[in-house]
DRENLUMFI-760476 format. One record per residue: residue number from 0; x, y, z of N, C-alpha, C, O, CB in turn. Coordinates in nm, 3 decimals, padded with zeros to 5 digits. Each point is the difference from the previous one (the first is absolute). Last residue first. Glycine has a CB too. Example, Ala and Ser with C-alpha at 12.3 -4.5 7.8 and 13.67 -1.06 7.14 Angstrom:
SITE     i      n.px      n.py      n.pz     ca.px     ca.py     ca.pz      c.px      c.py      c.pz      o.px      o.py      o.pz     cb.px     cb.py     cb.pz
SITE     1    01.285   -00.225    00.708    00.082    00.119    00.006   -00.077    00.109    00.073    00.051    00.111    00.017    00.067   -00.174   -00.232
SITE     0   -00.089   -00.509    00.208   -00.089    00.119    00.000    00.090    00.120    00.000    00.104   -00.002    00.066   -00.293   -00.115    00.059
***
This chain:
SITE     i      n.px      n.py      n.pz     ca.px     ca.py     ca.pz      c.px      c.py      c.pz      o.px      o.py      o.pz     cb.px     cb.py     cb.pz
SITE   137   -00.169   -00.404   -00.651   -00.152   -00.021   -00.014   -00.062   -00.039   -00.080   -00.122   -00.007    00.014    00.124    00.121    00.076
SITE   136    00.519   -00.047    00.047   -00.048    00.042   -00.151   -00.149   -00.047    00.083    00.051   -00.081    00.078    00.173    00.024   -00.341
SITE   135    00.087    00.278    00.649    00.022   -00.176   -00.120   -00.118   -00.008   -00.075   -00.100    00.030    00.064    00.222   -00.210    00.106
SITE   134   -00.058    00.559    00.113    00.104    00.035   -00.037    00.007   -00.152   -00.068    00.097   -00.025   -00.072   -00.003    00.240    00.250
SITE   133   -00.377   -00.177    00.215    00.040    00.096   -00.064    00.078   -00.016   -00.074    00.094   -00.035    00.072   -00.145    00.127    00.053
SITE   132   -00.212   -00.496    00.028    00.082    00.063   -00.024    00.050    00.171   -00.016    00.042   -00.007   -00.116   -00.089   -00.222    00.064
SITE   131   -00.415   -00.055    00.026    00.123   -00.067   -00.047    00.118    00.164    00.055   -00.022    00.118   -00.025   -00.114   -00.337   -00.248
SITE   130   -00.436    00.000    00.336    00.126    00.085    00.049    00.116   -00.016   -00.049    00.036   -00.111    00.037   -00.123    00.116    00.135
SITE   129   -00.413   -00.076   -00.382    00.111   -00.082    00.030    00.048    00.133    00.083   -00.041    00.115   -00.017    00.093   -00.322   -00.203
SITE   128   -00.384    00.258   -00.042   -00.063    00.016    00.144    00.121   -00.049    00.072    00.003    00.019    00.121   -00.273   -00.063   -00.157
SITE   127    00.250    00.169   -00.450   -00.136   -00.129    00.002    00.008   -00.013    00.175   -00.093   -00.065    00.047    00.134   -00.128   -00.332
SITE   126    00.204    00.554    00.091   -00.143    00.053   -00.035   -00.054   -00.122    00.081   -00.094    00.012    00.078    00.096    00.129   -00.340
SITE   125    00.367   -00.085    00.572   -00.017    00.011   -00.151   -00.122   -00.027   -00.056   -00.085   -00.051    00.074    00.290   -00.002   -00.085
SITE   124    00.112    00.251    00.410   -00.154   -00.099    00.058    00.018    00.008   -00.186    00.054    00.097   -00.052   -00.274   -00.004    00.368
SITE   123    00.662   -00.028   -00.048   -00.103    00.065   -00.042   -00.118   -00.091   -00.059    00.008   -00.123    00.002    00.159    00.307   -00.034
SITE   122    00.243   -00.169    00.413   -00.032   -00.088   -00.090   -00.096    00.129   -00.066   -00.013    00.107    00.059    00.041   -00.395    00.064
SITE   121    00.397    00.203    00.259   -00.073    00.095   -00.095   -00.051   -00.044   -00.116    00.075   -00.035   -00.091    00.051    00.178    00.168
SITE   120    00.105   -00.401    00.399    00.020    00.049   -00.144   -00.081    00.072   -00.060   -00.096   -00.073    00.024    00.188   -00.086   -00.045
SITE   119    00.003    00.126    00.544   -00.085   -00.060   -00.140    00.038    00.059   -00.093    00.020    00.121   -00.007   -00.207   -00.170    00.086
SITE   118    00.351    00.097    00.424    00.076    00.008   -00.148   -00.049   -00.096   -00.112    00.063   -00.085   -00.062    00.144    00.146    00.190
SITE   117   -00.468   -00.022    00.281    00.101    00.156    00.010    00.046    00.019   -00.112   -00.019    00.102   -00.066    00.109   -00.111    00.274
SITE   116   -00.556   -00.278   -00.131    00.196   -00.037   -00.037    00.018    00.109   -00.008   -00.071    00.074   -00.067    00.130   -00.269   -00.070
SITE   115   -00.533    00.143    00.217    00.087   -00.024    00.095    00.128   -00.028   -00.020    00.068   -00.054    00.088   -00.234    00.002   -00.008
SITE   114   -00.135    00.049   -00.463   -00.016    00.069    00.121    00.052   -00.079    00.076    00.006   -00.121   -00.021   -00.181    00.237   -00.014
SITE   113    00.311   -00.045   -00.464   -00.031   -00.086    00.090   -00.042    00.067    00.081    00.033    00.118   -00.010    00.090   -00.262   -00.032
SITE   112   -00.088    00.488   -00.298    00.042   -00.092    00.081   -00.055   -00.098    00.059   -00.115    00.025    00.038    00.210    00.114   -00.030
SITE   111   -00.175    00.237   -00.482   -00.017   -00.065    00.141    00.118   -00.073    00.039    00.094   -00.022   -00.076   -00.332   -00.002    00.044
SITE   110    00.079    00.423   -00.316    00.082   -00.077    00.042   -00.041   -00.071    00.128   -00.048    00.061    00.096    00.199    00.076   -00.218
SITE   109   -00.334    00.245   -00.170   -00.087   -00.152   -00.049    00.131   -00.086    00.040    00.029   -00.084   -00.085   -00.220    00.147   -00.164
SITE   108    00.204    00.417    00.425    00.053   -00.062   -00.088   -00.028   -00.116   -00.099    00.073   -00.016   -00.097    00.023    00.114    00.245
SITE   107   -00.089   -00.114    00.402   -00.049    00.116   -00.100    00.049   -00.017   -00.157    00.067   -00.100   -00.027   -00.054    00.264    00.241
SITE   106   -00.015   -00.533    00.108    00.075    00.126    00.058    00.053    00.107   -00.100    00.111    00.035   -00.040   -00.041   -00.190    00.218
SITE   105   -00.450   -00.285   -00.022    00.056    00.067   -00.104    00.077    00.107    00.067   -00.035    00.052    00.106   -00.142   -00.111   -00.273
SITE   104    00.107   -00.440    00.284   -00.023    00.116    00.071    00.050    00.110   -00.104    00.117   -00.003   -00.038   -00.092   -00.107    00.287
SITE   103   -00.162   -00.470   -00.211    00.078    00.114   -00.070   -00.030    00.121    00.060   -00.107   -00.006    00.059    00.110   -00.102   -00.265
SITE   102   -00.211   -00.333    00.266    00.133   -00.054    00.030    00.107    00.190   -00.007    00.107    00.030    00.053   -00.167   -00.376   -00.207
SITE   101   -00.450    00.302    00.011   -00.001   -00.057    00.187    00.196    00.039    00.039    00.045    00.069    00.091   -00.293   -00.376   -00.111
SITE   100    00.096    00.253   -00.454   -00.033    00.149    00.049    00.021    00.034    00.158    00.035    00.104    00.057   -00.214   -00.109   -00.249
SITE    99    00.214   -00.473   -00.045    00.127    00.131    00.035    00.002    00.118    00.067    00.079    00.051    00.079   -00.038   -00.108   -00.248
SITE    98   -00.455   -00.201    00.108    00.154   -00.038    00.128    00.074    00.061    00.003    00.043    00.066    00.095   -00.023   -00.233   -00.098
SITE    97   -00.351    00.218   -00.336   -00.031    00.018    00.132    00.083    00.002    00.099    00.017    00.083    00.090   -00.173   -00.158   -00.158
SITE    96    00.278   -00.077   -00.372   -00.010    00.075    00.059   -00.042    00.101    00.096    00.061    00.104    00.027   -00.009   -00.210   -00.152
SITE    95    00.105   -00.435    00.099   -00.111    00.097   -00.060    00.029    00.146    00.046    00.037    00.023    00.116   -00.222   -00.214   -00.110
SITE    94    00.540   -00.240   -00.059   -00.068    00.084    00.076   -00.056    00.117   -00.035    00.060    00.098   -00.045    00.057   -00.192    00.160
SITE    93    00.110   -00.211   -00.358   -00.125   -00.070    00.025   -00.060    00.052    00.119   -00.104   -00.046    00.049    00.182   -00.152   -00.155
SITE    92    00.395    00.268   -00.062   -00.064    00.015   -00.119   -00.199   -00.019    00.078   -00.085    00.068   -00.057    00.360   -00.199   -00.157
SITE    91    00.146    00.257    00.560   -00.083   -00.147   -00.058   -00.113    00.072   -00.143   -00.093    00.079    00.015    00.073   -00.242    00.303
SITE    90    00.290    00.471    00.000    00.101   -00.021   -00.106   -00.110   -00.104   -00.075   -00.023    00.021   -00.119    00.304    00.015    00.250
SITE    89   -00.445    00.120    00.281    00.035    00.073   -00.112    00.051   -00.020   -00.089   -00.036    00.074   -00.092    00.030    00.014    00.191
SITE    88    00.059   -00.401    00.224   -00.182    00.005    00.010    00.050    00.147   -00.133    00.047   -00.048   -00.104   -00.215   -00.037    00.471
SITE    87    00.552    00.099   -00.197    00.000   -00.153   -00.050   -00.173   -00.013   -00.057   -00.018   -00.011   -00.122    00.238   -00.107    00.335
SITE    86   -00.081    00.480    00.077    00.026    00.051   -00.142    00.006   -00.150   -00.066    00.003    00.015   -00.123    00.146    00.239    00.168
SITE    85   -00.307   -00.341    00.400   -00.035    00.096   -00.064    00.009    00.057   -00.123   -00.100    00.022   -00.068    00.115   -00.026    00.238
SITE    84    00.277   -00.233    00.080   -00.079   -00.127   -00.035   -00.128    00.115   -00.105   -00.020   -00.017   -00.120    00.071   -00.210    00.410
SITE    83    00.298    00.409   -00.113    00.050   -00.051   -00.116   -00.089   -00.106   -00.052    00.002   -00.059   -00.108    00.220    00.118    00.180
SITE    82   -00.310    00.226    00.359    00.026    00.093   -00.123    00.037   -00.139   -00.134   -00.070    00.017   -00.100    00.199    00.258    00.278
SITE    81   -00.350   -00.443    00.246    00.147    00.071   -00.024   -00.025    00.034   -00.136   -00.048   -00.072   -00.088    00.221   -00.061    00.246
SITE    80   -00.536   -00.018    00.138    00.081    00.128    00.071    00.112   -00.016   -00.086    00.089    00.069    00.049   -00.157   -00.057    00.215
SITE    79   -00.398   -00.170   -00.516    00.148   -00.009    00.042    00.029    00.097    00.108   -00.051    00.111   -00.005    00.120   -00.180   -00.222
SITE    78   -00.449    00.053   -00.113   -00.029    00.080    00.174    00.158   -00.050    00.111    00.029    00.040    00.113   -00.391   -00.094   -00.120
SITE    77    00.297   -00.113   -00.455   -00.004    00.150   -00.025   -00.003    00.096    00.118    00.031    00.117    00.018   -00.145   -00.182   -00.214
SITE    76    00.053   -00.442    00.182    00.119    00.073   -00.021    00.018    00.135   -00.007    00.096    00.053    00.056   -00.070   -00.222   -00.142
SITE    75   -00.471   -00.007    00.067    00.099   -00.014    00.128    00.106   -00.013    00.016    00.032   -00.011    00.118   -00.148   -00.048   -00.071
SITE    74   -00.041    00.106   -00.447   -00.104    00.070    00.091    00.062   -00.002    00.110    00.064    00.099    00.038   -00.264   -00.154   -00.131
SITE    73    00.331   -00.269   -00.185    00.032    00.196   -00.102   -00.069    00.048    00.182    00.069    00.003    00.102   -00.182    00.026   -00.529
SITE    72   -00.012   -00.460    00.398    00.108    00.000    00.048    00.067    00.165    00.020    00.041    00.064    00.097   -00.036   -00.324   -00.206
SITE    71   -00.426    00.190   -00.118   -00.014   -00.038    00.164    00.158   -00.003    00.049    00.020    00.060    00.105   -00.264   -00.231   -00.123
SITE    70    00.196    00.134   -00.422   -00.034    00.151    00.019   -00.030   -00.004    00.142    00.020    00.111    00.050   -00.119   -00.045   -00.285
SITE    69    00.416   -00.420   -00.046   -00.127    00.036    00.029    00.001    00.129    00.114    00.089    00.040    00.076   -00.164   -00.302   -00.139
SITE    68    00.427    00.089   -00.194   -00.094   -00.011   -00.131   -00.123    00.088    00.080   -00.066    00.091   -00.047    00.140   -00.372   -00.096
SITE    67    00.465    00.315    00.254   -00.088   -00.078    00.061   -00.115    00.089   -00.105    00.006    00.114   -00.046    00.106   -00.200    00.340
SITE    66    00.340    00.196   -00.224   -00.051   -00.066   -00.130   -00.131   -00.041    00.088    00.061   -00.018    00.106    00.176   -00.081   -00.277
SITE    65    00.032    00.402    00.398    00.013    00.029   -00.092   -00.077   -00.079   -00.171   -00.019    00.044   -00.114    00.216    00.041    00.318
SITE    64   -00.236   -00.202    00.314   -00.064    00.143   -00.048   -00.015    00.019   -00.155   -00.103    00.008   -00.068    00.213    00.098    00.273
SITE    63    00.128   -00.492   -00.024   -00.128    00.011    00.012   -00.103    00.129   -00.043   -00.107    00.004   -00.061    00.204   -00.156    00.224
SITE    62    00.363    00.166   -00.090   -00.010   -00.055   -00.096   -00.173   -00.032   -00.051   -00.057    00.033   -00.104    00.319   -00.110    00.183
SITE    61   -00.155    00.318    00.339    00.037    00.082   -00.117    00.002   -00.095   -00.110   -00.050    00.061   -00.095    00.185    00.109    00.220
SITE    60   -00.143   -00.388    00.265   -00.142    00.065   -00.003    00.021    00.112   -00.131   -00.101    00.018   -00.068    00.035   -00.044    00.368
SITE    59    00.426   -00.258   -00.168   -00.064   -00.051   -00.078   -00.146    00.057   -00.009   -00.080   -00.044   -00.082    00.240   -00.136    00.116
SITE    58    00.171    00.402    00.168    00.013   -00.015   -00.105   -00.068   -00.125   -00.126    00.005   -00.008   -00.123    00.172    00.142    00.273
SITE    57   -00.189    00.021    00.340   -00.118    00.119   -00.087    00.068   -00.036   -00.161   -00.049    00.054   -00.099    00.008    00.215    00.320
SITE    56   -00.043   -00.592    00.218    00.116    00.004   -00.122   -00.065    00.093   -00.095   -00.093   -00.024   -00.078    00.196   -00.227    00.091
SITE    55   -00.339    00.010    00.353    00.035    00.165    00.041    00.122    00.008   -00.102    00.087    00.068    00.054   -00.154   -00.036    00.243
SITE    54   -00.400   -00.255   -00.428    00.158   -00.012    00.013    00.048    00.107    00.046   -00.023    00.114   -00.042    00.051   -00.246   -00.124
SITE    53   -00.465    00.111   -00.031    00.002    00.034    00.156    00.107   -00.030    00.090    00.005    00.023    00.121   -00.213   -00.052   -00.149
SITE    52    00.122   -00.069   -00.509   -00.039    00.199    00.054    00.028    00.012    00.171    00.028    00.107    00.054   -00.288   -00.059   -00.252
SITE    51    00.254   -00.505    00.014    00.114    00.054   -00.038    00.039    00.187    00.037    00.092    00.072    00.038   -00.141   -00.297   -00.228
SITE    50   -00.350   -00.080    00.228    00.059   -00.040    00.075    00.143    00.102   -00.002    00.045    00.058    00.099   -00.189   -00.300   -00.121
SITE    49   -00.204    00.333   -00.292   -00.034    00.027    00.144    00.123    00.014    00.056    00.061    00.104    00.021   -00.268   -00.226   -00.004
SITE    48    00.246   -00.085   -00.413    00.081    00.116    00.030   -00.079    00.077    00.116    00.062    00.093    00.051    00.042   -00.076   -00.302
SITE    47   -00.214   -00.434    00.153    00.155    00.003    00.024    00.054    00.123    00.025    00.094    00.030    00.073   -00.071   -00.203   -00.208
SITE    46   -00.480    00.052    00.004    00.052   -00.040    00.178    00.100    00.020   -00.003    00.042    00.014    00.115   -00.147   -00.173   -00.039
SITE    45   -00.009    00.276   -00.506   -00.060    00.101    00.077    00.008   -00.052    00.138   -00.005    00.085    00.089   -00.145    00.000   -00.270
SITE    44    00.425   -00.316   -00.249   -00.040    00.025    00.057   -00.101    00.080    00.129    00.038   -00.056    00.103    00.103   -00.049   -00.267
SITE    43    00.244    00.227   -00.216   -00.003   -00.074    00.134   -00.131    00.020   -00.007   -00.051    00.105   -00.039    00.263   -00.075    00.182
SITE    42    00.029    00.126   -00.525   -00.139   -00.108    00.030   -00.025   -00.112    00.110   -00.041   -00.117    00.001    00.049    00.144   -00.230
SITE    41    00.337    00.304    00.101   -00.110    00.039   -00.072   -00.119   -00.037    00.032   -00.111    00.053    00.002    00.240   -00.045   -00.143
SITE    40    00.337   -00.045    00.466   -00.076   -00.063   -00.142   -00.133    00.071   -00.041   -00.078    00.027    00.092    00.165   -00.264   -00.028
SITE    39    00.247    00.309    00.305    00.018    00.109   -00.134   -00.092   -00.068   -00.090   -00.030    00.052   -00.107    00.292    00.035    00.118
SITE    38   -00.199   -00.313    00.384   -00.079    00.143    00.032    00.007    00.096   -00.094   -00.054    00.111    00.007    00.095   -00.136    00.205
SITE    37    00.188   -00.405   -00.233   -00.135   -00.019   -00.003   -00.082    00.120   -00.013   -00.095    00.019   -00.077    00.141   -00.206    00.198
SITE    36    00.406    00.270   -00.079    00.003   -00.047   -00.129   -00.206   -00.035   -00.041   -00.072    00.038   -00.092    00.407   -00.168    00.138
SITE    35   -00.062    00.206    00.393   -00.031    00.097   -00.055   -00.052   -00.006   -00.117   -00.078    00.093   -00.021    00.209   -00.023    00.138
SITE    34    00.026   -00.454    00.081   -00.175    00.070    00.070   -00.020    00.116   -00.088   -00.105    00.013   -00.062    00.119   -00.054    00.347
SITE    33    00.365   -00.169   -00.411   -00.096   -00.041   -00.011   -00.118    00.074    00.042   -00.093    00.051   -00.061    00.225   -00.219    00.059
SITE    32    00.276    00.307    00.140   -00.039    00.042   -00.101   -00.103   -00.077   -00.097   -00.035    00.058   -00.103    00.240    00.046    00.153
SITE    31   -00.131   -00.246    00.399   -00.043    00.189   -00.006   -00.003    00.003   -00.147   -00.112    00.016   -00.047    00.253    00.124    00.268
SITE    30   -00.108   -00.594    00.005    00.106    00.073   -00.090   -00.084    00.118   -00.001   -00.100   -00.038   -00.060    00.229   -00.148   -00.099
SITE    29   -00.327   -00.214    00.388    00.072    00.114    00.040    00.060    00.083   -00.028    00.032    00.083    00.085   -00.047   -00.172   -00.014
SITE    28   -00.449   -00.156   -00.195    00.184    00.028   -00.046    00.054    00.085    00.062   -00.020    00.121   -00.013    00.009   -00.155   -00.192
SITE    27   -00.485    00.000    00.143    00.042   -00.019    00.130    00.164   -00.041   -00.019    00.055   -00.004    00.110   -00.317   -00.071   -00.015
SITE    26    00.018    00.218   -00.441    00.005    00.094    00.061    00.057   -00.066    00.179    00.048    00.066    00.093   -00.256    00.074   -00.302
SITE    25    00.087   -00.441   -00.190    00.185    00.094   -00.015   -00.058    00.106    00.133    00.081   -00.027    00.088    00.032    00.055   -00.448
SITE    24   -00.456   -00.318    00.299    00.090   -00.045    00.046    00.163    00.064    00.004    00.100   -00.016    00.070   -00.283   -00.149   -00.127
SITE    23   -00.221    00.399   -00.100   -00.065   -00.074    00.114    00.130   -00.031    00.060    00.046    00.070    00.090   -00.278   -00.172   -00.184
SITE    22    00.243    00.140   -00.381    00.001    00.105    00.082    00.004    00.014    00.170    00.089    00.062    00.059   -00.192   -00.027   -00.270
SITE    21   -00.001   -00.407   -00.035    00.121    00.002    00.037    00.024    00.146   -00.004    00.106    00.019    00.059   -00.043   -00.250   -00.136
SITE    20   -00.498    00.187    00.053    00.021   -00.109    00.087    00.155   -00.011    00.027    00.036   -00.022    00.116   -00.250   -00.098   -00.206
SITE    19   -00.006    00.354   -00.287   -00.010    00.072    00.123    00.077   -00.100    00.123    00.089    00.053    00.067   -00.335    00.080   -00.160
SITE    18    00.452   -00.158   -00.401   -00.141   -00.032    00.032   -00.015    00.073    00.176    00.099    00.032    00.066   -00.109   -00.306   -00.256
SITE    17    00.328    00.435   -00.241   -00.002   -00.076    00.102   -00.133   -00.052    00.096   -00.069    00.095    00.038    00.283    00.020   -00.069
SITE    16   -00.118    00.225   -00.317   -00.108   -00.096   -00.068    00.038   -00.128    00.115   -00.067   -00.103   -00.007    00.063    00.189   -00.309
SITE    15    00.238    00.357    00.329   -00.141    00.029    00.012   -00.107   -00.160   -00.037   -00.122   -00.011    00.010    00.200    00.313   -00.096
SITE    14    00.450   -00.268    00.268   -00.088   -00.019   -00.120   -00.106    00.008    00.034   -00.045   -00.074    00.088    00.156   -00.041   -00.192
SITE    13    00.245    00.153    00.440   -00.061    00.115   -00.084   -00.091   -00.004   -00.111   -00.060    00.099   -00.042    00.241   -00.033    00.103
SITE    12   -00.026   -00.425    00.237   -00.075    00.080    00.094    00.009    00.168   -00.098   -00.059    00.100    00.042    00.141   -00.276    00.239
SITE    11    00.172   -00.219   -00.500   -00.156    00.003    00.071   -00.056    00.093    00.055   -00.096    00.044   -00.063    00.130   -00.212    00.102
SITE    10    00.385    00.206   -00.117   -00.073    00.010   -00.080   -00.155   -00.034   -00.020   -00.097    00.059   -00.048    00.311   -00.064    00.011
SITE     9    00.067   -00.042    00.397   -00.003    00.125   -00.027   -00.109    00.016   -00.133   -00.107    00.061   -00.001    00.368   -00.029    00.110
SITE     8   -00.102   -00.464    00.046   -00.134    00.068    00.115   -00.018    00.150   -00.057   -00.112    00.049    00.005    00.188   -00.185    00.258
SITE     7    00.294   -00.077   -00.499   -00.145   -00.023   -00.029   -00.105    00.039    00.083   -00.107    00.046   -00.041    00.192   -00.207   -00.057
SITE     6    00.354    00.417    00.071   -00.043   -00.105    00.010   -00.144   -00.054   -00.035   -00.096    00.073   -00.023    00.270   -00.032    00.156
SITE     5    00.167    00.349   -00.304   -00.114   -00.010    00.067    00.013   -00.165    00.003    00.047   -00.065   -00.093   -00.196    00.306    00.017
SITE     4    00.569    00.066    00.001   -00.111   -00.095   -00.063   -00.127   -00.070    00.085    00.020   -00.091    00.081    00.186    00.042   -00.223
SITE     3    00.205    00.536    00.071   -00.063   -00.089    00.100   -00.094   -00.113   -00.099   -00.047    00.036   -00.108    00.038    00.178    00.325
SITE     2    00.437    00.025   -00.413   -00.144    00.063    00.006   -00.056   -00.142    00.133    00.046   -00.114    00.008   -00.096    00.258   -00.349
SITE     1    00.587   -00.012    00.302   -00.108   -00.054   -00.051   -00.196   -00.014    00.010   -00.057   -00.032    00.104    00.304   -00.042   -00.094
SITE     0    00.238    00.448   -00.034   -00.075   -00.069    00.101   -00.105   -00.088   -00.069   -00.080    00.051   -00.079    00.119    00.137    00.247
***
């Protein structure tokens, strides 16, 4: 099967060094995997990913989650109704641990869970505060 090739709107709309303004302009593209692409950038913007956090598309609110730089966004993702936008705000290198602590529910053991997912994965809290995983190297 041949590997997919990003178009240029694509590529654009993932380069962290893309300027804010055509950020701005790829997000109104109708192509989904564009939009999605903006909402994964590193360096969206803070109106965009407002804008982007209040999409009833929990999948571009999970991209948003997952990379997004600023801590106002983290925050109000974290209070998500869907579980994936949630473990997404958890997963983001740039969410403080305060938050996590908010995001996790221990279930004895120095093991935790997401809160509110039936079938969360099993993580353990490590010396520097990260959650990673049960069972993948720390």
């Amino acid at each position: 099967m041949a590997e997919k090739k990003n178009t240029l709107p694509e590529e654009l709309a993932g380069n962290p060094n893309t300027p804010p303004e055509t950020l701005r302009e790829l997000v109104q593209n109708e192509n989904i995997d564009i939009r999605m692409t903006v909402a994964a950038n590193p360096s969206i913007p803070l109106d965009l990913a407002e804008s982007l956090m209040q999409e009833d598309d929990q999948w571009l609110r999970m991209n948003v989650a997952r990379y997004s730089p600023h801590l106002k966004i983290l925050k109000k993702l974290a209070e998500d109704e869907v579980a994936w936008v949630r473990e997404a705000v958890a997963k983001n290198p740039n969410t403080p641990t305060d938050l996590l602590e908010m995001l996790y529910v221990s279930i004895g053991f120095g093991r935790y869970k997401l809160k509110g997912k039936e079938d969360a994965d099993v993580y353990i809290k490590t010396d520097a505060g990260k959650y990673v995983k049960d069972g993948d190297d720390a």
